[in-house]
N, C-alpha and C positions, 0 to 999 in steps of 0.2 A: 504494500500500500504506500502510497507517495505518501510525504510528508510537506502538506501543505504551510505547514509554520515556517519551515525552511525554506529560502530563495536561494533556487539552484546558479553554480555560477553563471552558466551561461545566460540567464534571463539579463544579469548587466550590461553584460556583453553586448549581447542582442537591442538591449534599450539603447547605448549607445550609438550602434550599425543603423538601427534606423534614425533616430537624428541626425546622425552623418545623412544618410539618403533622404530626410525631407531637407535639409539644408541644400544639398547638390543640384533638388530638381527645382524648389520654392526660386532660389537666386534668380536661374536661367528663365525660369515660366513668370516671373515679373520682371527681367529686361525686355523679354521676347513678349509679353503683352504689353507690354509701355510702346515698344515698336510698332506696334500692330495698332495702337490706337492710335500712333501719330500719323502712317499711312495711310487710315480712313480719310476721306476728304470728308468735310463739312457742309450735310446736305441739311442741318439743321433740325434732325433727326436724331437725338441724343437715345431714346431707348433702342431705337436700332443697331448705333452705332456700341451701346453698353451690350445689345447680346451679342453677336459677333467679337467682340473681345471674351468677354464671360464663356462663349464657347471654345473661343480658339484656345483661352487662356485652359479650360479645361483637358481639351483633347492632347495638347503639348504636354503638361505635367504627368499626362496618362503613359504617353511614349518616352516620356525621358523616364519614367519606372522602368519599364522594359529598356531601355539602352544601359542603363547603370546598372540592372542585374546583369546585362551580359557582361559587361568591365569585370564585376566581380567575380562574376564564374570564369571569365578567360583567365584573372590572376590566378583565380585557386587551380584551376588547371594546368597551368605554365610553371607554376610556382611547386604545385604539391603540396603546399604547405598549409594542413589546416590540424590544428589543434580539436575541434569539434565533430571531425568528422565518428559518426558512431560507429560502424563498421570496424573499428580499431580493437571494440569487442572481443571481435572473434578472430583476430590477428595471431596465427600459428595455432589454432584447434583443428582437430579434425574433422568429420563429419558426423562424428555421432553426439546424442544429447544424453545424457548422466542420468537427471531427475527421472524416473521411471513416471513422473504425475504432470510434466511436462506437454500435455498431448495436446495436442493442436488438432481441430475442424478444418478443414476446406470444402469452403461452402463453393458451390457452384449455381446460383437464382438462374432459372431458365423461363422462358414467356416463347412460347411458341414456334422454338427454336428447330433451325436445322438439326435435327438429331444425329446422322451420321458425324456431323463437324464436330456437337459436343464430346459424344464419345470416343471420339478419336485423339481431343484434347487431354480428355480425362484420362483415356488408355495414356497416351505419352507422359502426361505426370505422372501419373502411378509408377509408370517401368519407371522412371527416372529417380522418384524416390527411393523405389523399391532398391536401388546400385547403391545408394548410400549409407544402407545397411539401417537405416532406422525408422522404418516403415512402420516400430511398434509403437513408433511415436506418434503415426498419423491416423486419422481418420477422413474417408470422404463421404459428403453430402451433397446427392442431385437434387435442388429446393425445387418443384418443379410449380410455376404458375399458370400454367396453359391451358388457355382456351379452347383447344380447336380436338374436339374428339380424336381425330384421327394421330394428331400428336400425342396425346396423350400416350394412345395405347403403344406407340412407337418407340416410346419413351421407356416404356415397365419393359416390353421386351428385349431393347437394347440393351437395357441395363443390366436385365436378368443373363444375359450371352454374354455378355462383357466378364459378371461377377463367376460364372460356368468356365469361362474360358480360362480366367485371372486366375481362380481360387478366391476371388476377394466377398464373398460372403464372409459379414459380420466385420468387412472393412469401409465396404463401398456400398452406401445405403444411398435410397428412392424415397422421396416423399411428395407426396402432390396434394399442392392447400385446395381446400373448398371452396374458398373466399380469399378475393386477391386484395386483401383488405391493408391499405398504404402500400403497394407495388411492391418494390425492392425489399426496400426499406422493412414495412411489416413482413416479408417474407425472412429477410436473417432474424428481426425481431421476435417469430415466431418459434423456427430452430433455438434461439437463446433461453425463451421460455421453456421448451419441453428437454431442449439434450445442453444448453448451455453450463450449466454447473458441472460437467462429468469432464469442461473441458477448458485447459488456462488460458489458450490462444484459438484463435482463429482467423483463418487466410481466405479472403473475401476476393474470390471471381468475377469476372462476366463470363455468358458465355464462350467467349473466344479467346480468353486467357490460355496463356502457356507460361509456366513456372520450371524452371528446373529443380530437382531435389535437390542440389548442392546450394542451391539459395534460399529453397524453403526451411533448410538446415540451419543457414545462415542466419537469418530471421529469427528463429527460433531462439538461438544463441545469443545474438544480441537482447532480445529480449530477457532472457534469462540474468543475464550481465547486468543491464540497466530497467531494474525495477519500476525504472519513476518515467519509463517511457508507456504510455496509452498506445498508443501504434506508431507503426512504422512502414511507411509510404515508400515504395518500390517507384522509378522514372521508367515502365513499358516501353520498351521499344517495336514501333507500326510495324509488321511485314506481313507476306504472303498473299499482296493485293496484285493483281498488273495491269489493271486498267490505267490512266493517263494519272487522273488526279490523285488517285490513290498512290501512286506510285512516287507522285511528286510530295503528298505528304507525310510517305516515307522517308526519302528524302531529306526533307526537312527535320522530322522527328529526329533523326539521328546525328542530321551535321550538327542546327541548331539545340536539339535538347539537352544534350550534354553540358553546354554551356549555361543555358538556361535554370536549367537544374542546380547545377552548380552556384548560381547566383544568389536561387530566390534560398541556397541553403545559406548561403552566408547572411543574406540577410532577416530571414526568418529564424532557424538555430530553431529552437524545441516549440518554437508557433509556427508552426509546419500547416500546408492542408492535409487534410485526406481527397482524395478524388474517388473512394466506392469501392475502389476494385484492385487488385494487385498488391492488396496492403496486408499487413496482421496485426490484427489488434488484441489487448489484453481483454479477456470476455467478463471477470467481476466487475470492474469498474465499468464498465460499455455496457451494463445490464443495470448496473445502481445511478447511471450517472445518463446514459448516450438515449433515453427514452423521448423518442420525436413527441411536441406538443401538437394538437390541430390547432391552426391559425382559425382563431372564430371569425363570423361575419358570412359575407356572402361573394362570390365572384371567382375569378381564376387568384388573385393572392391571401385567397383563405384555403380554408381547408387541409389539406395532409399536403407536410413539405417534399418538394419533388426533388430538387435537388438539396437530400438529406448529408450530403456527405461533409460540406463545410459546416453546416448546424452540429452536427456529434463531432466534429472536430473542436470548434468552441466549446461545446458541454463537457468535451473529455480533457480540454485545457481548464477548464473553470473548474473542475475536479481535482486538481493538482496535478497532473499528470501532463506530459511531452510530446507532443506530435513530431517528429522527425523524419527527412527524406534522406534516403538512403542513398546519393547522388550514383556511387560509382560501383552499386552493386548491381552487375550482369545478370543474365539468364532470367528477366523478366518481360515476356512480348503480351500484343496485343493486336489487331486489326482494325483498321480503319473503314468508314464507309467507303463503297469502291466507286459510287455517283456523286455526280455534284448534288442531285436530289435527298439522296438519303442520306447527306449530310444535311443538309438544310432543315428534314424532318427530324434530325435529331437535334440541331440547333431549337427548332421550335421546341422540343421539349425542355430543353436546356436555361431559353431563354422564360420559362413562363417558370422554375423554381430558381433562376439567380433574382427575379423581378419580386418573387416571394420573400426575400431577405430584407427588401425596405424595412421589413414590418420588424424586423429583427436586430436593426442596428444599436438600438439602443436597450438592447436587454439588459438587463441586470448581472454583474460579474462577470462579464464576457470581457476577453482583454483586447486593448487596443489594435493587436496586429489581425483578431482575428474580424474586427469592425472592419480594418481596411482589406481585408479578405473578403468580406463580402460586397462593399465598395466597388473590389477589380473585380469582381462575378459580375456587380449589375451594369459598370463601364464595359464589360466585354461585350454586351450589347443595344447597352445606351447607346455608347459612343457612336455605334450605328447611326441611329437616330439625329443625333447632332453633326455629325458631317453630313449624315443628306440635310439638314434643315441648314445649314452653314451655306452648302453647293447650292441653295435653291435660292436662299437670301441675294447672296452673289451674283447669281444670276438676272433675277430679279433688278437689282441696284442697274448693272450694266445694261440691260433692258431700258430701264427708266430716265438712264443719261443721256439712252440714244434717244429716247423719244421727249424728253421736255429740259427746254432749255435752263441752265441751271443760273441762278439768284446769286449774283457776286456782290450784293451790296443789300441783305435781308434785313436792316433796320436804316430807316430812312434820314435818320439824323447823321449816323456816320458817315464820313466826308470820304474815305479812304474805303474803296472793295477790299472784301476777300476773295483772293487769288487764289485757285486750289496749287500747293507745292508739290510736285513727284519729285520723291526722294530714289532711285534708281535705285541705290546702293542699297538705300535700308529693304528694301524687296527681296533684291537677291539676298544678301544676307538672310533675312527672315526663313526664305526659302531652305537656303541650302541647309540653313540649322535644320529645319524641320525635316529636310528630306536624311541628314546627316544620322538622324536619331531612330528612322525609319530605315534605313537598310545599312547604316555600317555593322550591325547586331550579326547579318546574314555573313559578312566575309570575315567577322571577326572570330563566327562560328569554326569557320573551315582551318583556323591558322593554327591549334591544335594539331591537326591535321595534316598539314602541309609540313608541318617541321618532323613528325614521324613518319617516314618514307613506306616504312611497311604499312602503317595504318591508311597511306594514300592509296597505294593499291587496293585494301580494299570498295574504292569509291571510282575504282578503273584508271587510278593515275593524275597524278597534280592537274595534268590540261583540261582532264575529263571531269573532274571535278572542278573547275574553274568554270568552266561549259552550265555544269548542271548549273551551279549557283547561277549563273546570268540566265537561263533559259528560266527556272525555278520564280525569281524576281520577276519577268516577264509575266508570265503566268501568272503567277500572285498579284500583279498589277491589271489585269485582265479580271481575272474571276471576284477582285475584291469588292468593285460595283456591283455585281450580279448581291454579292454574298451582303453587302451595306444594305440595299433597296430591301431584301427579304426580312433581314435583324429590321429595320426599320417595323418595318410591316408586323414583324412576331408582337413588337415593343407595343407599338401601336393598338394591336388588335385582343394585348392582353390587360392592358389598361381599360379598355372600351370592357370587357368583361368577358373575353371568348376564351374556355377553357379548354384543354389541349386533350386529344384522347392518350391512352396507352401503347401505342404501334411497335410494330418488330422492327427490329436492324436486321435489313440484309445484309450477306454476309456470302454474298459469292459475287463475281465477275459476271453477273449477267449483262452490263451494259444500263445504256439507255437508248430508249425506242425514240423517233422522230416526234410518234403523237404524245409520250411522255411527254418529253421536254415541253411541246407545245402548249399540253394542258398545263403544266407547271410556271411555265415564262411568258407566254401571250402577253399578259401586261404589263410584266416589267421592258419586254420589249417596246411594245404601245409607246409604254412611259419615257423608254430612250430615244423612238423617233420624232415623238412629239415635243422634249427636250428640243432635240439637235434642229430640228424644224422651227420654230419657232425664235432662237438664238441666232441663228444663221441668216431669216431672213432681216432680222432687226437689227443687228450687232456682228456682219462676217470676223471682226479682228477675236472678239470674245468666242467667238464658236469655235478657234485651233485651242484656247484655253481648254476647254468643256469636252471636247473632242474623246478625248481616252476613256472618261467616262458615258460619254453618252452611245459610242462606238459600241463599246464592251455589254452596254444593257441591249442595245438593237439588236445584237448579233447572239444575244444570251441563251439561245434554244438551237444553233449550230453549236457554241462552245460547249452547252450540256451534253448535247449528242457526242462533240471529238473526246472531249475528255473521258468523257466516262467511257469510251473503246478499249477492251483489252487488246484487239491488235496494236493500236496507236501508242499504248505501253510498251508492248513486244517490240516494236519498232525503236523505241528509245531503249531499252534495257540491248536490243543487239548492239546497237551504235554505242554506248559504253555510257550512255546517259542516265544519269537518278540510279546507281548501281548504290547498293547498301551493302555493309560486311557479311549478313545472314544468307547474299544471294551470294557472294563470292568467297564465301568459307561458311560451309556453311555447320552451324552447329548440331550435337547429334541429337537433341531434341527434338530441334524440327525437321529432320531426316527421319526420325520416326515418326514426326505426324504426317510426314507425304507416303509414309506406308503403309499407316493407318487408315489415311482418305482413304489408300486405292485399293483397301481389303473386297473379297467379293462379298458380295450378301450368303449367308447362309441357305441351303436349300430348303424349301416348303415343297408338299406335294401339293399346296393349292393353287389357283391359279392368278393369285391377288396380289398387286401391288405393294411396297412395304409402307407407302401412303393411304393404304386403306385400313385405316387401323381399328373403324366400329366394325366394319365387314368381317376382315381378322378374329377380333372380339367376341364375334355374336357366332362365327362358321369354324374357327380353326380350333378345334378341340385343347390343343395346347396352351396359346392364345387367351382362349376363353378360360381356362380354371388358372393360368398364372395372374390374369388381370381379381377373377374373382376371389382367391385369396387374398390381395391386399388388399381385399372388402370386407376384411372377419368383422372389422369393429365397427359394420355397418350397424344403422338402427333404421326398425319400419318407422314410414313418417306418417303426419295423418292418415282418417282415412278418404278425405279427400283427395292427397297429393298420392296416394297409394291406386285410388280408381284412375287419377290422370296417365298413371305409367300405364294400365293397364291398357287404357284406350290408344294409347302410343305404340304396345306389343302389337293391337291388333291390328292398328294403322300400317305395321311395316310390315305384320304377315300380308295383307290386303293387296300391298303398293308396291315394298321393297322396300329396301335401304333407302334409294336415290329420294323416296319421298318424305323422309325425315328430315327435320331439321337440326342444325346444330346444337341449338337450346335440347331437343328433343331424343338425338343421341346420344348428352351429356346427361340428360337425367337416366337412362337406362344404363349408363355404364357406370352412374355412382347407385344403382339400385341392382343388388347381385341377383336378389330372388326372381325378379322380373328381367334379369340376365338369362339367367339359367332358364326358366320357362319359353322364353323367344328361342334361345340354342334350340332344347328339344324338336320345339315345332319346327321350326326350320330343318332341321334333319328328317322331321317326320313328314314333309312336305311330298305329296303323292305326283302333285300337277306340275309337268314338266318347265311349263313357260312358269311356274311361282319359286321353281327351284334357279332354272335358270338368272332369276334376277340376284340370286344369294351364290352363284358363281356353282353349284350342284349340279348340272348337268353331265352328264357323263360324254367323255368325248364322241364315242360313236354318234351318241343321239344328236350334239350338237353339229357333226360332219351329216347324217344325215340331212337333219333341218338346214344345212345351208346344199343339200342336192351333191353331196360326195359319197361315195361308196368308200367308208372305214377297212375294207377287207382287200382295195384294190393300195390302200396306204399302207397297210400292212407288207402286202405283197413289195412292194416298191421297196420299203425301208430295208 
């Protein structure tokens, strides 16, 4: 248990580090808005001219945070030199853990997920722990929240083959909630409730986590070492995408996050975030202390917080307790969305729980780093909002100069006009600061890099990482209108009171279709031809200003189609572009999970999809009593909701499967007894066309029904 009386040293440390960093950014964010208000001309317009500073002056302090973390992660990286780093724990141990009570969960929350992908992740941890000889130390947990019948049951038998195949019965447990009652969040909240006490740590997934055993080890250790740490936050490295954008924000995760990482550690120290996933945390205190509130009231920023993971990072700092990132501990991956779209739908999620933290800044005992914590959550997509309202102001203004003659003498008694003054100098300057603070971050990522010869190889060579980075900036300068107009839009649309559903991450290279993009960007295109259109015919000189972005929104539904192409990835990865160390060395984790993807399906003698999983359920004898087992602790419900299954059984003996519905599949597969009486009947099924719909047809009968003689396929075979 921490010892909250006691103030650890690093907290002075830390208090210092960041007075250094608001000093560094405060100085330059009031030269650089003093500049900026002297550059306005005077159209007699004072509240105008006060937001445009108030904004500009906002969004400058925002990136000079990001530029000064990067300073400080390239010292600690150049340098080596850090007295804070935790990892120093476990400096010359091996890989096994002492405490036999030591044991650690690995929670895996799943919502509707590819299932072949999950298990394939879960197979490669497993093996990988299992090398490090302390397997007795671990447990795993599939939390399963899925909706969709047919996952579900996809879910119980993949798991069941996995734990057959593994031996890992009574290692590797399945559980599926009833009620997806606060998403994630209440899904580990619920595991802590029923198995939390049996266990000291636990190591918090997404679906598409990959961990190696020697760092889940590690983790462990360090924990063990530093008692007064709450959790400890792993830096994932993106891979295993090859679409365009995905590719490119691998890319970037890898050159840039190291650096990044590195920074926000120096200056964070034990007020660290958590981000959800990749992390382990201590389970007593995170069960006495980490319990999410419901935001009362009404709208999208009430109710159950979505992005829970900075909230129980405050809670578990307010508890006495360390939040720490582990900058330079390996062997922690993740994947990325592989569309510009299913990033955006995961930003919509993203942006309606950092928007829910308003409500939270001034809580009670929360400490100052983790107020400005949630600050950079709601700038991440404020700031959205306020560059389009800046771009549009601007616009506007130029607009208005062209069209009405401006007042050089607006009070009549003064004898002398005002003359508007361009300052040339102070523009560019302004400028370059601002562009200075926005991409030096990116090449100062790579210099790590470049002075280790081997580690440039990884990246396909100094030149070729020279390349990405410019092609990388490009692109980012391209996609960042498309990515501004949307954040605007999520900002927008959740203040008005529209609250966001539940949806899945995709999580393969499908691409993006033409009509996608088109239902998805239609107006934001609209919005950048009627921009570019209307500036151009009023103001030509102002429209090469406006130009990059009003381009990049018109053309937004071609850039969603290129980027999101896995060929046009493939292309760049032949060419030696956006190369990452995992595609050109590659480690033996994820060499076992491309083994794992490409295992075959086990055989069935049925003739059903492994996506047909009520089908499976209700016709595969095996199937059906492994799903009705983990129904012992079923209970009859009324007996109203008990006649509604019934008229359900006899709706799909009547109809078939195909005439069920999802709600309606979902209740029979959490009702065993009216399981098991639909199995029956349907085997007991006499009428050929009633069998056929449950896949029973015997092949002869069905080669006859389609006019083939069975006995002449015989003959042939």
């Amino acid at each position: 248990m921490a010892d909250k009386d006691r103030i650890p040293p690093w907290r002075h440390t830390g208090s210092r580090r960041r007075l250094l960093l608001l000093t560094i950014v405060l100085i330059p964010t009031i030269i650089s808005a003093n500049t900026m208000a002297r550059l306005l001309p005077d159209r007699g317009s004072i509240l105008l001219d006060t937001f445009l500073v108030a904004v500009f002056t906002t969004l400058f302090a925002w990136i000079s945070v990001g530029f000064w973390t990067s300073i400080a992660g390239l010292v600690i990286l150049l340098t080596k030199r850090d007295s804070f780093r935790v990892s120093r724990a476990c400096d010359g141990l091996d890989f096994s853990i002492a405490d036999p009570a030591a044991r650690t969960a690995i929670l895996i929350p799943i919502y509707n997920e590819d299932v072949k992908r999950v298990i394939a992740g879960l197979r490669t941890t497993f093996a990988s722990v299992r090398q490090t000889g302390s397997m007795k130390r671990f447990d795993f947990f599939l939390l399963s929240d899925t909706t969709d019948p047919d996952v579900w049951i996809e879910e119980e038998e993949a798991w069941y083959r996995f734990c057959k195949e593994e031996d890992a019965f009574g290692r590797v447990f399945y559980r599926k909630r009833t009620s997806n009652t606060k998403r994630k969040s209440g899904n580990v909240a619920d595991f802590c409730r029923r198995w939390g006490k049996s266990y000291r740590y636990m190591a918090v997934f997404d679906a598409d986590s990959i961990m190696s055993g020697e760092t889940l080890v590690r983790l462990v250790q360090i924990m063990e070492a530093r008692p007064d740490i709450g959790i400890l936050q792993t830096p994932p490295k993106a891979v295993n995408r090859e679409t365009l954008i995905a590719r490119v924000q691998q890319f970037a995760n890898h050159v840039y996050g190291p650096l990044l990482a590195a920074g926000l550690h120096f200056w964070q120290l034990g007020d660290a975030q958590y981000c959800g996933h990749n992390a382990i945390l201590r389970v007593e205190p995170f069960i006495k202390h980490c319990e999410l509130p419901r935001l009362p009231g009404k709208g999208p920023l009430s109710g159950d917080i979505l992005s829970h993971d900075y909230v129980e990072s405050a809670l578990m700092c307010r508890a006495g307790y360390g939040i720490w990132l582990t900058y330079d501990l390996r062997g922690s991956w993740e994947e990325t969305p592989p569309t510009l779209i299913d990033e955006l739908k995961r930003d919509r999620r993203w942006c309606q729980g950092n928007l829910q933290h308003t409500r939270l800044l001034f809580t009670r005992g929360f400490f100052p780093a983790h107020r400005a914590l949630f600050i950079n959550g709601i700038l991440s997509y404020g700031s959205a909002l306020l560059w389009m309202a800046f771009l549009i102001v601007n616009s506007a203004q130029a607009i208005s100069e062209a069209l009405f003659e401006p007042v050089y003498m607006p009070i009549l008694r003064k004898f002398l006009p005002e003359l508007p003054v361009w300052r040339p100098h102070w523009a560019v300057s302004l400028l370059g600061s601002t562009t200075l603070l926005l991409f030096l971050p990116k090449f100062l990522g790579a210099l790590p890099i470049l002075l280790a010869d081997f580690r440039a190889r990884l990246y396909g060579g100094k030149i070729r990482l020279f390349f990405s980075i410019l092609v990388e900036v490009v692109l980012s300068m391209i996609l960042t209108p498309i990515r501004m107009v949307f954040h605007s839009l999520f900002v927008i649309s959740t203040l008005l009171g529209k609250s966001v559903g539940w949806g899945t991450q995709s999580r393969d290279d499908r691409g993006t279709t033409w009509r996608e993009a088109f239902l998805a960007h239609w107006w934001g295109s609209l919005l950048g031809i009627c921009w570019a259109t209307v500036v151009y015919l009023i103001i030509p000189s102002f429209f090469w200003w406006i130009s990059p972005i009003t381009f990049s929104l018109a053309l937004s539904v071609p850039i969603s189609v290129f980027t999101g192409r896995a060929a046009v990835g493939r292309f760049f990865r032949k060419a030696g572009l956006f190369l990452i160390p995992e595609e050109v060395d590659r480690p033996p984790e994820l060499a076992v999970l491309d083994e794992n993807l490409n295992m075959p399906a086990p055989y069935t003698p049925f003739p059903f999809s492994r996506k047909q999983g009520f089908l499976r359920a209700v016709v595969d004898p095996l199937v059906h009593g492994l799903h009705t087992s983990l129904l012992l602790r079923f209970r009859r419900g009324a007996p109203s909701k008990e006649h509604s299954r019934e008229k359900i059984v006899e709706k799909a003996l009547a109809s078939g499967p195909d005439s069920l519905t999802r709600k309606e599949k979902t209740a029979l597969l959490r009702a065993p007894h009216h399981l098991r009486e639909l199995h029956r009947k349907v085997w007991r099924l006499g009428d050929d066309n009633a069998a056929a719909r449950w896949g029973l047809v015997p092949p002869e009968k069905e080669q006859l029904k389609r006019g083939t003689d069975p006995s002449s396929l015989r003959s042939s075979g």
